[in-house]
N, C-alpha and C positions, 0 to 999 in steps of 0.2 A: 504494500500500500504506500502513496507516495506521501510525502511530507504534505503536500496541500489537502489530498484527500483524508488525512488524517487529523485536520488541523478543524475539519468541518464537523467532526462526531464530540460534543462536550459530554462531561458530565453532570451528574444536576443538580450539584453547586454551580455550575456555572450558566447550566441553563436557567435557574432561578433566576441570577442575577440578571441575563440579557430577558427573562420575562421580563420583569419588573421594569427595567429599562426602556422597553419595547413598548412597555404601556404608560408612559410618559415622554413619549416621544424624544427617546435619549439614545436609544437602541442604533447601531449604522446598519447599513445593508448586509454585510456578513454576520453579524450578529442576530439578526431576523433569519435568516438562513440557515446557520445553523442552530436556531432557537426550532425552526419549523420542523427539521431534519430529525432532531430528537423528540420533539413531540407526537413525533409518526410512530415512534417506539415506546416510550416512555408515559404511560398511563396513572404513573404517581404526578406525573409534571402536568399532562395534560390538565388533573383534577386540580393541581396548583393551580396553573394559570386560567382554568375558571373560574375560580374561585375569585385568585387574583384580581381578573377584569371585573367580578362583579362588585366587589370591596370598592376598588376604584371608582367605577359607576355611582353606585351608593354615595360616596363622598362627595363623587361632583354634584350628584343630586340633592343632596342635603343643600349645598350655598351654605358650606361654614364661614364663619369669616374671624379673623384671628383678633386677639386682644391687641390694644397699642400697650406701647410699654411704659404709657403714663399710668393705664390702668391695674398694669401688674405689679409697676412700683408702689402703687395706692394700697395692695392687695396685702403684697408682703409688709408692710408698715402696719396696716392692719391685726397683718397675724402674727408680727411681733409683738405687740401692745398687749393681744391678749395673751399671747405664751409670759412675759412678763408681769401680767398680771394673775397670772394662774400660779406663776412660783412666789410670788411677792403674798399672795392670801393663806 
């Protein structure tokens, strides 16, 4: 088997990673390639990467939107006052 055709078969540590990759548009072309390559064989990964896209999905669906970090400064000030005052009583 030659060096390239060898280079195309991952295993699925590594096919995890170019999933995940792959579904955030991070993935390059040989990486999709040999991501699809192993998924023709691999039925633990296949279930990953449904699963995967659907995790994904769901999160876009939701519209989370992330804290500012004025708000999580406010947050932890907060929760130190009361952890301070819980050792202080």
């Amino acid at each position: 088997m030659s060096e390239k055709s060898k280079s195309l078969f991952v295993d699925c540590s590594e096919a995890a990673t170019c999933c995940t990759k792959a579904q955030y548009d991070e993935a390059g072309f040989f990486e999709k390639i040999k991501l699809t390559i192993h998924l023709a064989f691999c039925r633990t990964c296949r279930t990953f990467s449904s699963r995967n896209s659907k995790l994904t999905h769901k999160l876009k669906e939701a519209n989370l939107e992330c804290c500012s970090e004025e708000k999580k400064k406010e947050w932890r000030e907060n929760i130190s006052k009361l952890q301070s005052e819980e050792h202080t009583s």
